[in-house]
FIKOLZA-1660 file (N, C-alpha, C; in steps of 0.1 Angstrom, whole numbers, plus 5000, padded with zeros to 4 digits):
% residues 119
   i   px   py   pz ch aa at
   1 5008 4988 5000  A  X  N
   1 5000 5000 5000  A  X CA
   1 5009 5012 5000  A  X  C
   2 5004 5020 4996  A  X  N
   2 5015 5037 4994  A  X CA
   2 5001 5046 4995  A  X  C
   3 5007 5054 5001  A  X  N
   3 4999 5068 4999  A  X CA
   3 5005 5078 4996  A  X  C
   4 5006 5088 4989  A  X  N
   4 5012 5100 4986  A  X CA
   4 4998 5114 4990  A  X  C
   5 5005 5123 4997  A  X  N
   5 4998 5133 5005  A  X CA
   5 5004 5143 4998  A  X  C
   6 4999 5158 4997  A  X  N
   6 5002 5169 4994  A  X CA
   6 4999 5177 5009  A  X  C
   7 5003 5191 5014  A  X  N
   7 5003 5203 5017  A  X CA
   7 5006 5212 5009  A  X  C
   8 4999 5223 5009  A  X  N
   8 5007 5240 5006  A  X CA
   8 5007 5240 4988  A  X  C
   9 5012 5252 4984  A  X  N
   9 5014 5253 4969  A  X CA
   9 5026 5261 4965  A  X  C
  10 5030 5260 4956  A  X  N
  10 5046 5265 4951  A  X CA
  10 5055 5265 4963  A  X  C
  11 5065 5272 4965  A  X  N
  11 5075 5269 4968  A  X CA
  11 5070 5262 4987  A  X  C
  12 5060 5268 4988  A  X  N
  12 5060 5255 4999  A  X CA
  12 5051 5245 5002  A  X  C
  13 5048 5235 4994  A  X  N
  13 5044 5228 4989  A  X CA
  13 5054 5214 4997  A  X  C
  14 5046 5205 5002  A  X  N
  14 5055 5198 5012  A  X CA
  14 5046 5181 5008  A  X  C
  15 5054 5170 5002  A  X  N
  15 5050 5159 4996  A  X CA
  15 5048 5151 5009  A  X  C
  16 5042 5141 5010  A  X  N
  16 5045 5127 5018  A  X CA
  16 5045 5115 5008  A  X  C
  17 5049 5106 5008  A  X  N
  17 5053 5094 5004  A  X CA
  17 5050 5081 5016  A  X  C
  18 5041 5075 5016  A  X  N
  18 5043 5065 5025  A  X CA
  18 5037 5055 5018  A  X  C
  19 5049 5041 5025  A  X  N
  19 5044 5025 5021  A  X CA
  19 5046 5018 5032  A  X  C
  20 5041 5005 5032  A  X  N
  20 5044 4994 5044  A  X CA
  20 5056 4988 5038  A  X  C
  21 5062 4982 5047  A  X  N
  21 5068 4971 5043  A  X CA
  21 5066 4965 5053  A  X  C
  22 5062 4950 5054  A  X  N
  22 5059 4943 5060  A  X CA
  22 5046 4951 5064  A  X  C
  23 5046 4951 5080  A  X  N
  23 5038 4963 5089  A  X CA
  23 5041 4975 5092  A  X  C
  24 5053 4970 5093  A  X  N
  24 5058 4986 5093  A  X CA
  24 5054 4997 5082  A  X  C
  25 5060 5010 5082  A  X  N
  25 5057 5021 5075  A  X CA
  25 5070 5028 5073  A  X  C
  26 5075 5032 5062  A  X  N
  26 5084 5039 5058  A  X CA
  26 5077 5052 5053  A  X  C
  27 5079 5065 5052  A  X  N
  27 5077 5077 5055  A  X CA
  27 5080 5087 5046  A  X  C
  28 5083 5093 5032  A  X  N
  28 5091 5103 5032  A  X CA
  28 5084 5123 5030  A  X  C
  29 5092 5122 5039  A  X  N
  29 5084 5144 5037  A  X CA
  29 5094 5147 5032  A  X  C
  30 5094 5157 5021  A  X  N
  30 5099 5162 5012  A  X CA
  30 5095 5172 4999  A  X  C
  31 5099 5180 4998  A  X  N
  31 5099 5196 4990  A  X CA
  31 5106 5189 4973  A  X  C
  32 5102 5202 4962  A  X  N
  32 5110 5199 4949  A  X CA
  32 5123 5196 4954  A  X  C
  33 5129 5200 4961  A  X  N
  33 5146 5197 4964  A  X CA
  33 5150 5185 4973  A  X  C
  34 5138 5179 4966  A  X  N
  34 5142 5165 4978  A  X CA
  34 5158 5158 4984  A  X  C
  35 5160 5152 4993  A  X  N
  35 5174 5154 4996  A  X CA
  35 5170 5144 5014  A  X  C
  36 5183 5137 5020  A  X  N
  36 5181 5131 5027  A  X CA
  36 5188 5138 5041  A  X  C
  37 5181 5148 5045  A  X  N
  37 5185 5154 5059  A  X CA
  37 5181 5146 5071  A  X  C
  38 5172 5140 5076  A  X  N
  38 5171 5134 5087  A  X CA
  38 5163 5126 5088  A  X  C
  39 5167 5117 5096  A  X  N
  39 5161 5105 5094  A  X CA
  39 5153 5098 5108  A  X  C
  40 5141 5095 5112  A  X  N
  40 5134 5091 5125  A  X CA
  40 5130 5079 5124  A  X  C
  41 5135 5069 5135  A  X  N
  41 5128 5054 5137  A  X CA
  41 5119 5057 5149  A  X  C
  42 5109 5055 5147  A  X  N
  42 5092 5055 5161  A  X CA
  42 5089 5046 5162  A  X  C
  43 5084 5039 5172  A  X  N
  43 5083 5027 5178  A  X CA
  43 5077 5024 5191  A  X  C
  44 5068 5017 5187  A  X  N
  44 5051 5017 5200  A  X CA
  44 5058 5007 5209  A  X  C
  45 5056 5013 5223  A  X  N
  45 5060 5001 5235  A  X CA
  45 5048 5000 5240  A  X  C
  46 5046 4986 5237  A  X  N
  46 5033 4983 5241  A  X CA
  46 5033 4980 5257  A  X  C
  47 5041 4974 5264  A  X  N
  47 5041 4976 5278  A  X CA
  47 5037 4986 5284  A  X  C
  48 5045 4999 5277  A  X  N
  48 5044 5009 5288  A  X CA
  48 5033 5020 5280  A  X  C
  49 5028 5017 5268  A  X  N
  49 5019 5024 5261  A  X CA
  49 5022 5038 5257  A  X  C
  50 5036 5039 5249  A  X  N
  50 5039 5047 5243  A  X CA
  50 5047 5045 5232  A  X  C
  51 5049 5058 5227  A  X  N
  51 5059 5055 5212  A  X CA
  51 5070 5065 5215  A  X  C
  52 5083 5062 5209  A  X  N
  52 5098 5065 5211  A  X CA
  52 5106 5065 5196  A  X  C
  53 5112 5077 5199  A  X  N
  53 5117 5079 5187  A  X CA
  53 5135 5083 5186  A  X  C
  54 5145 5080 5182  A  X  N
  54 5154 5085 5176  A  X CA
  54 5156 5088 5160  A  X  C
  55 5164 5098 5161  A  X  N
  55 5165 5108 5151  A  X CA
  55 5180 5109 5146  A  X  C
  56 5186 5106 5132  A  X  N
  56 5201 5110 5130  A  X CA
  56 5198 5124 5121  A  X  C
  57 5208 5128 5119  A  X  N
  57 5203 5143 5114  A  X CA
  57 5215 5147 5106  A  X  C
  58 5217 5150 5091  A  X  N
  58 5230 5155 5087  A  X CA
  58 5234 5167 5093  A  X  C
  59 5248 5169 5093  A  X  N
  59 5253 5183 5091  A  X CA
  59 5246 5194 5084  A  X  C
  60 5243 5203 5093  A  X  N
  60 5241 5215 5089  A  X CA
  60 5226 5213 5084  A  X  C
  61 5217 5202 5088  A  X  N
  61 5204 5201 5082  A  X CA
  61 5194 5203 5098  A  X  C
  62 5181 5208 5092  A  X  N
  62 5174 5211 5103  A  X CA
  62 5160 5204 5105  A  X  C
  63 5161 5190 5092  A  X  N
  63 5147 5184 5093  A  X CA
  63 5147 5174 5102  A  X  C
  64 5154 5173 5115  A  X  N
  64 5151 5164 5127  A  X CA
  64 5141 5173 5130  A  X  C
  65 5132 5184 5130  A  X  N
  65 5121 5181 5138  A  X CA
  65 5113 5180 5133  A  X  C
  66 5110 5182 5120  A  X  N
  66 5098 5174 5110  A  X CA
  66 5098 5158 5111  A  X  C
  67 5109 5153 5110  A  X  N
  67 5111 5137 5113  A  X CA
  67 5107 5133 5124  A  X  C
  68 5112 5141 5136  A  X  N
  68 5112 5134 5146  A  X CA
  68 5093 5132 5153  A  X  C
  69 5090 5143 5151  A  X  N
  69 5073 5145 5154  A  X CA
  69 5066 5139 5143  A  X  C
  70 5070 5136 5131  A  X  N
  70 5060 5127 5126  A  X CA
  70 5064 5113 5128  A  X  C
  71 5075 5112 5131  A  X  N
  71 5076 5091 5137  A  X CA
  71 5072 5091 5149  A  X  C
  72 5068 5106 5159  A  X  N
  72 5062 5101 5169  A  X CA
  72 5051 5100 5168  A  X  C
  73 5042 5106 5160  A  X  N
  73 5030 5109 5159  A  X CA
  73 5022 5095 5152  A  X  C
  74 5028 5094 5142  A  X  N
  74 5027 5076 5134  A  X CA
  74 5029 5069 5140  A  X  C
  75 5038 5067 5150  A  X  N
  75 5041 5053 5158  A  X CA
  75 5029 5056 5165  A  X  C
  76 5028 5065 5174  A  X  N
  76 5016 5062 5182  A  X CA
  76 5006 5062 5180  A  X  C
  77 4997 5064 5170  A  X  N
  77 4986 5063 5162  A  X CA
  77 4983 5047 5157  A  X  C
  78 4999 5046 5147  A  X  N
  78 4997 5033 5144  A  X CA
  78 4998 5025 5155  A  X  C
  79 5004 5025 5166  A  X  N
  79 5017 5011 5169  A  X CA
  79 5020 5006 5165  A  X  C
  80 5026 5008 5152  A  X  N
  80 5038 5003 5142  A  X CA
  80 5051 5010 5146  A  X  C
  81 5061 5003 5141  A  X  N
  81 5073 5009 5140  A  X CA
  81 5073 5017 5125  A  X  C
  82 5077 5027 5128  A  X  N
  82 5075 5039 5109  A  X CA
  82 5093 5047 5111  A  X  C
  83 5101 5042 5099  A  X  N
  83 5108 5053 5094  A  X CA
  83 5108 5067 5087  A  X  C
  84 5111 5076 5091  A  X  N
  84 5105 5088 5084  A  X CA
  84 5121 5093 5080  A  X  C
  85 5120 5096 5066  A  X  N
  85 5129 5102 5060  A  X CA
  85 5125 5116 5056  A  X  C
  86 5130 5127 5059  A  X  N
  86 5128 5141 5061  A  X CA
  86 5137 5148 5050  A  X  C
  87 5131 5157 5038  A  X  N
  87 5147 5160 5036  A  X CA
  87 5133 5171 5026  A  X  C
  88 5141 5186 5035  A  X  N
  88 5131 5199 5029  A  X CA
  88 5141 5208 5028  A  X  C
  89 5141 5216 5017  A  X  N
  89 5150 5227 5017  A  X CA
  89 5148 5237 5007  A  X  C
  90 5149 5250 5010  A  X  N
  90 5149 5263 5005  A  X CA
  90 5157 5272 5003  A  X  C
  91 5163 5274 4993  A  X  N
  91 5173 5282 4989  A  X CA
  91 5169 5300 4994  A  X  C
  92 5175 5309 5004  A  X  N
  92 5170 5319 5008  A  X CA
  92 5157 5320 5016  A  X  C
  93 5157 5310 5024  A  X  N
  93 5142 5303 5033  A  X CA
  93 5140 5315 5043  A  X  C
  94 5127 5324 5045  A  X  N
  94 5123 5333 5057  A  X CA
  94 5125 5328 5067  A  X  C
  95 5124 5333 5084  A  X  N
  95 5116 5324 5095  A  X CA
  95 5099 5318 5088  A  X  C
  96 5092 5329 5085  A  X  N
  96 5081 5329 5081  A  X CA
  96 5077 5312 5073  A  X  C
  97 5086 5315 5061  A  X  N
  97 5083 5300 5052  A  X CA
  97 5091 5290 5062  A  X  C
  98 5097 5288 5069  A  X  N
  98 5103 5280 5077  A  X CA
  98 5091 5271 5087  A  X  C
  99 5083 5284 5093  A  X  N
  99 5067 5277 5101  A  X CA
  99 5061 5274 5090  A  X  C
 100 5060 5280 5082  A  X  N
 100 5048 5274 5072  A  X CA
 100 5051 5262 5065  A  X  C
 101 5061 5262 5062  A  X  N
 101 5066 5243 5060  A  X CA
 101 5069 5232 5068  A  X  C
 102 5071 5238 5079  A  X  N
 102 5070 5231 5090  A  X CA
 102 5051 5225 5097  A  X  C
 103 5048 5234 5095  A  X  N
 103 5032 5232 5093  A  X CA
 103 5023 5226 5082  A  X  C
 104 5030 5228 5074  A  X  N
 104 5023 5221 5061  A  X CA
 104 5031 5204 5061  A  X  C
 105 5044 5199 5071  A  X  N
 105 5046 5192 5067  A  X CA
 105 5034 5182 5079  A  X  C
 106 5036 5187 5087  A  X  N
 106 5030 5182 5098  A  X CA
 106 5015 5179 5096  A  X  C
 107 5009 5192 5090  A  X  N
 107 4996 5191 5086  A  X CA
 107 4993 5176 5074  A  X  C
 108 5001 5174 5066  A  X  N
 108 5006 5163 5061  A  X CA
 108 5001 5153 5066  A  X  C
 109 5009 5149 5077  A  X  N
 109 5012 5136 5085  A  X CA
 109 5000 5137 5093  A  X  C
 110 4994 5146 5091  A  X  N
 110 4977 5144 5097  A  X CA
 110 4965 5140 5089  A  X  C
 111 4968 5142 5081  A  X  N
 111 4962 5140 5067  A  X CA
 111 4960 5124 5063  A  X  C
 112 4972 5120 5066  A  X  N
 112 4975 5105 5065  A  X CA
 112 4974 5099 5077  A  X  C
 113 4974 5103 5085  A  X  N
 113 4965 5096 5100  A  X CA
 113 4954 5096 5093  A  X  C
 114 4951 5106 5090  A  X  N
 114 4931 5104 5089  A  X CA
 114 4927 5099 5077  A  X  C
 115 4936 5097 5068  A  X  N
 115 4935 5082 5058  A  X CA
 115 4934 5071 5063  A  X  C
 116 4941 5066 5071  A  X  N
 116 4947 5057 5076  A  X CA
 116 4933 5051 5078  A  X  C
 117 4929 5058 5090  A  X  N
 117 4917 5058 5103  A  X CA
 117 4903 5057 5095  A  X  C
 118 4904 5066 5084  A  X  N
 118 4890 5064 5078  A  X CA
 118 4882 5075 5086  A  X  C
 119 4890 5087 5095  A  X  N
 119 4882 5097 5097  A  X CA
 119 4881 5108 5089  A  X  C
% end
């Protein structure tokens, strides 16, 4: 199964990409300049009834926290384990477009929750 999600239009315009493998979920958020800045593994503990996430993050890249919040937010929705591959970037980027892509990516990964769910 794959789903492909949109947010936003021109330059911030923010893709999702998602498939299973196996059960799991692999993830990707990503702009026209797609690129592999950071990377999040999330993962449901069912014992203690939460999800946990680590984050690698290249040099000088700043999409650990688009990664990191949506492999938390998918693990614990799904309780699946989900990879999220992150990789957004803007050549002369505002603060301004910085929240707004950051919001459109997020708004995204909500989008596809509520695919998911059928709400």
């Amino acid at each position: 199964m794959e789903n492909i999600i949109s947010r936003g239009e021109g330059r911030l315009r923010v893709d999702i990409r998602a498939f299973t493998i196996g059960t799991d979920w692999i993830v990707q958020i990503f702009n026209e300049n797609a690129h592999i800045g950071a990377v999040a593994l999330g993962e449901y503990d069912f014992k203690n009834e939460r999800a946990s996430v680590s984050v690698l993050t290249r040099l000088g890249h700043k999409d650990d926290v688009v990664a990191q919040r949506a492999a938390y937010s998918i693990s614990k929705s799904t309780r699946k384990t989900v990879c999220v591959v992150a990789g957004i970037h803007l050549d002369d980027i505002t603060p301004a477009e910085i929240t707004r892509l950051t919001e459109n990516a997020l708004g995204a990964v909500q989008d596809f929750l509520k695919q998911l769910t059928g709400a």
